[in-house]
N, C-alpha and C positions, 0 to 999 in steps of 0.2 A: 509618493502617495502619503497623504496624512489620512488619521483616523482622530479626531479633536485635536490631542495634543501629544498621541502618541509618536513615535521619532519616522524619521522617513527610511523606508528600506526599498531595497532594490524590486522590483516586481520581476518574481520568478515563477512558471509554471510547473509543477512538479505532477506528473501520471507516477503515482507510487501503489505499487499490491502490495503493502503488506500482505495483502491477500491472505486471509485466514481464511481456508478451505475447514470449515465448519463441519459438525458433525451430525448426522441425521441419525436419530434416537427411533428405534424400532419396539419401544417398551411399550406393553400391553397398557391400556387405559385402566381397567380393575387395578385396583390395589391388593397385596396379600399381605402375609404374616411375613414381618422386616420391611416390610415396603415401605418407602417416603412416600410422607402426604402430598400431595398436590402443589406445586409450587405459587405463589401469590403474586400477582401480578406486580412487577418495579415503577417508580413511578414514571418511568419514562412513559409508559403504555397509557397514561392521565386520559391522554384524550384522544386513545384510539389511533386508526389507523387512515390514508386513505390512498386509494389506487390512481392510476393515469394510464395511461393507451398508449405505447409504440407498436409501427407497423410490425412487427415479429414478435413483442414482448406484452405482459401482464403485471407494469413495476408497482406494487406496494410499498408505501413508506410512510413509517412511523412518524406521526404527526406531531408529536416534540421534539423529534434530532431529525428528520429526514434521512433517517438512515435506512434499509432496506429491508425491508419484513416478510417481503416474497419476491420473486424473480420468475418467473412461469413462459415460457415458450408457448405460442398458438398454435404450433405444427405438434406440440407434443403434451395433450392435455393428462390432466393430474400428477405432471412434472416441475420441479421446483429446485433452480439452483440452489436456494439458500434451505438452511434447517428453520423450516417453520414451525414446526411440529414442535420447535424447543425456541420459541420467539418468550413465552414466558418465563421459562425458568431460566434466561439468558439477559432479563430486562432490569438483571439489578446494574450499578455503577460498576465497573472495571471491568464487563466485558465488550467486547468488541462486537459493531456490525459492519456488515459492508458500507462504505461510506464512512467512517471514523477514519479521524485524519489523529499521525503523531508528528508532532513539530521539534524541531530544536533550533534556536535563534538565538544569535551573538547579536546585541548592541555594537554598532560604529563605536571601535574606541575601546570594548571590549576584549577583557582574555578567555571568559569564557560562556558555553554555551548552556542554553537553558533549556528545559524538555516540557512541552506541554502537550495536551492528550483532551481529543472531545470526549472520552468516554469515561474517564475517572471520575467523574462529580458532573452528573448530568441535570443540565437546566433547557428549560426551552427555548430553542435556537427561532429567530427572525427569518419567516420566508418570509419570500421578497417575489414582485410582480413578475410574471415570465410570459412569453409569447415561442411560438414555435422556431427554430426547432427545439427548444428548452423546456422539457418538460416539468421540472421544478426547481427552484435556488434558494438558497437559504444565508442566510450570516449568522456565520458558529458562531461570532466571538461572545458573546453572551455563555455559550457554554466552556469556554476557555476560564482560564485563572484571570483576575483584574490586573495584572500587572501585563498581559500578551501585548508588545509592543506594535501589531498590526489589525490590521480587521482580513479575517479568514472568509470568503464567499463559496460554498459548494454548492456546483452549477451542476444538475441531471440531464443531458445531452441526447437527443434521436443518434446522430453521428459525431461519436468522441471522436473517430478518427479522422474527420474531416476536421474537425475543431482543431486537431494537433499540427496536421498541415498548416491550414491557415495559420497559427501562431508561429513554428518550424519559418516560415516565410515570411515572418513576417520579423523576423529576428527577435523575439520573445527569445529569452533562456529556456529551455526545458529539458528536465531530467527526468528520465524515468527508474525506474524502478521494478527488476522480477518484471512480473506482469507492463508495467508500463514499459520499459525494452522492448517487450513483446508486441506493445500497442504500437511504440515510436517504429518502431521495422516494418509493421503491420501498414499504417498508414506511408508508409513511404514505398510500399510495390512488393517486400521482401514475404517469404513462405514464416509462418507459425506453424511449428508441428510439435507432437511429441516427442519428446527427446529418449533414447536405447534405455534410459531408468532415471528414478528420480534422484536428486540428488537433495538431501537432506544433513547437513550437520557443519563441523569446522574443515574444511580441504584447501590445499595451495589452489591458489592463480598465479600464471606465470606472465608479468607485461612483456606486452607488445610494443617495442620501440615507438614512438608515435614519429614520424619523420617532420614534423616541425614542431614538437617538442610542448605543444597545447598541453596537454593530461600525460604527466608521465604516471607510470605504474611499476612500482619495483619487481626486480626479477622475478619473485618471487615471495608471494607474500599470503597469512591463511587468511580466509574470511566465514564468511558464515552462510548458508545456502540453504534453501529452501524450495523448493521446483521442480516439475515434474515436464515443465515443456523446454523448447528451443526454438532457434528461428535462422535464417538463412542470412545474409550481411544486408540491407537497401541498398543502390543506387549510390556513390558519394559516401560509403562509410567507409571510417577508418579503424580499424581493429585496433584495440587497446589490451587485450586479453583473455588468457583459452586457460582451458584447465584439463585434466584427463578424462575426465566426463562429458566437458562441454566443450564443442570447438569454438565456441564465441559465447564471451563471457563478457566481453564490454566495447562500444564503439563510441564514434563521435559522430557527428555532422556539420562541419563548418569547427565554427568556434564554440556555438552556441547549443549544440545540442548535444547532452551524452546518456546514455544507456547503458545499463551495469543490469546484470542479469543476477547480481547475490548483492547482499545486504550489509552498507558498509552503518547502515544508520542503527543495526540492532542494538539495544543497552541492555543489562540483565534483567529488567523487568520487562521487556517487550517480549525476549525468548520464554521467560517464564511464562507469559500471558499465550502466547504461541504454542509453546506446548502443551500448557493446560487445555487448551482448546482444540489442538491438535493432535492430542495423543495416538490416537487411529492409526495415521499414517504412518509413524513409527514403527514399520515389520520391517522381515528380515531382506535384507537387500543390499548390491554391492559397494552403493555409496549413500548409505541412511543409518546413521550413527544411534545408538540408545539415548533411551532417558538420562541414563547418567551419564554418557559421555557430553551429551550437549550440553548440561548442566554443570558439570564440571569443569570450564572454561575456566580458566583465571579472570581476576578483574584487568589485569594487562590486555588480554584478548581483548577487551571491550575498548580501553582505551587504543589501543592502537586502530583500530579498524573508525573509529570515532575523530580518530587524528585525520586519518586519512580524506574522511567523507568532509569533513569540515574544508581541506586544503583544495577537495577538488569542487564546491560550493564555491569556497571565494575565486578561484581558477574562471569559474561558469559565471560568476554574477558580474566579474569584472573585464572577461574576453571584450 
C-alpha cells in the first residue's frame, strides 16, 4: 500500500479497546459557591455533530474526528453507552473518544518504534463516500503528525463481527485487543461473559507452550490489565496464556490471528490518559491495583512489555 510517497507497510487489521470506559458525571446544571464555570466548547465540536441509524442503535458522531458523541440503544430509551453529558468538557486535545486510534510504527530497516495518537492535536479528519452496510468512514491521517508513514481509514460497521470473519478468512493479519479478543472469540462462535471480577493493574501471565511454536509467551511474565469481561476459547484456537484471574488470557487462530486479552501496547502516557479518565473504576477489589500502585510502574515495565508487543507484530505481519 502507498499513500503518495509514504513507504510501503504490511496491511494489518487491528480490533483494539483501548476501550476507555468513560465516566458519566451526575453534577447538577446550577452552579454554586466553588463551582467551575461552564466548560467551552474544543474545537473539535466546530461543526457540530451528526447521527446515522443501525437496526438496534442511535450512533452520534462528531463531525471533525468521527469519533462517538452518543451511543443509544432503541430497546432502551434515554440510555447511552458513552458520557454525553461531558461531550464538552471532554472536546479539548488529549482526551480520548470512542473511536480514537493509538498507533506505534517501525520503519522497514528501522530499530525503533514511533507513537502516534488521533486525539493529541486534533484536525479535521476526511470522510469518505460509504454505502451499506458502512455506516460512516473517514481518513485520520490528516489528524495524525506529517511524518505517519501510512494513511489510517476508520470504517463504522452495521456488523464488525461479520466484518472480522470475512478478513479472519480471508487470511488478513488481525489482532485484537481487551475488547477486540472479545470481538475476535465473539465472531468466531465462542461465549463473552463477565468474568468472577475485574481485573485492573500489573499481574503475571503464565505462557502456554504453543505446540508449533508460532507465538511463544514466556513462563511467566507481568503485563498490564484492564477488564472486566472474558470469553470461552472459538472453534481452532490455540491457548497462548492464563493468568489467576483469567483462564484465557491469549489465543491464536492459524498463523494469522491472535487475541491478547491485556495490554502489551500501553506506554506511560497512555495509562496516565487511562486513569485520568478512568479513575471510577479504581475501588476496592481483589485484583484492581490503586492509583499509585499503577502509577508507580517503572519505565522497565513499559519497555518490556513494549518489547514484547513489537516481537509478536512482526511474528503476525510476517506468518
Amino acid at each position: 500500500m502507498r499513500h503518495g510517497r509514504r513507504s510501503r507497510v504490511a496491511t494489518l487489521l487491528v480490533a483494539i479497546a483501548l476501550s476507555i470506559p468513560l465516566v458519566v458525571s451526575d453534577r447538577a446544571a446550577a452552579q454554586g459557591p466553588g463551582q467551575k464555570p461552564a466548560p467551552k466548547p474544543g474545537p473539535m465540536l466546530d461543526r457540530g455533530t451528526f447521527a446515522v441509524e443501525a437496526p438496534d442503535f442511535r450512533l452520534t458522531l462528531v463531525r471533525t474526528s468521527q469519533t462517538v458523541a452518543a451511543l443509544e440503544p432503541k430497546a432502551a430509551a434515554g440510555f447511552d453507552f458513552t458520557p454525553g453529558d461531558r461531550l464538552v468538557e471532554r472536546s479539548r486535545d488529549g482526551y480520548y473518544h470512542l473511536g480514537d486510534l493509538d498507533l506505534r510504527v517501525r520503519r522497514q530497516g528501522a530499530a525503533e518504534w514511533t507513537s502516534y495518537s488521533t486525539a493529541q492535536v486534533r484536525r479535521p479528519v476526511t470522510a469518505l463516500r460509504v454505502s451499506s452496510p458502512v455506516l460512516a468512514a473517514a481518513d485520520l491521517t490528516p489528524t495524525l503528525p506529517a511524518d505517519v508513514p501510512l494513511k489510517v481509514t476508520r470504517t463504522w460497521l452495521v456488523d464488525e463481527k461479520r466484518f472480522l470473519r470475512e478478513a479472519i478468512h480471508a487470511g488478513v493479519p488481525v489482532l485484537g485487543i481487551c475488547l477486540g479478543a472479545q470481538l475476535i472469540a465473539s465472531a468466531l462462535g465462542a461465549r463473552v461473559y463477565p468474568g468472577p471480577h475485574k481485573e485492573i493493574g500489573w499481574f503475571d501471565i503464565d505462557g502456554v507452550a504453543d505446540p508449533e511454536g508460532v507465538f511463544d509467551f514466556p513462563e511467566r511474565m507481568q503485563v498490564f490489565h484492564w477488564h472486566g469481561e472474558t470469553f470461552d476459547l472459538p472453534p481452532g484456537a490455540v491457548p497462548l496464556a492464563r493468568s489467576a484471574a483469567c483462564k484465557h488470557q491469549a489465543f491464536r487462530i492459524g498463523h494469522r490471528v491472535l487475541a491478547l486479552q491485556f495490554h502489551l501496547e500501553t506506554t506511560a502516557e497512555s495509562l496516565d490518559a487511562l486513569v485520568t479518565n478512568c479513575r471510577d473504576e479504581l475501588v476496592d477489589g481483589t485484583d484492581i491495583q490503586t492509583e499509585d500502585r499503577l502509577r508507580a510502574a517503572p519505565a522497565e515495565a513499559f519497555v518490556t512489555i513494549n518489547r514484547m508487543m513489537a516481537a509478536l507484530l512482526d511474528r503476525l505481519t510476517t506468518a
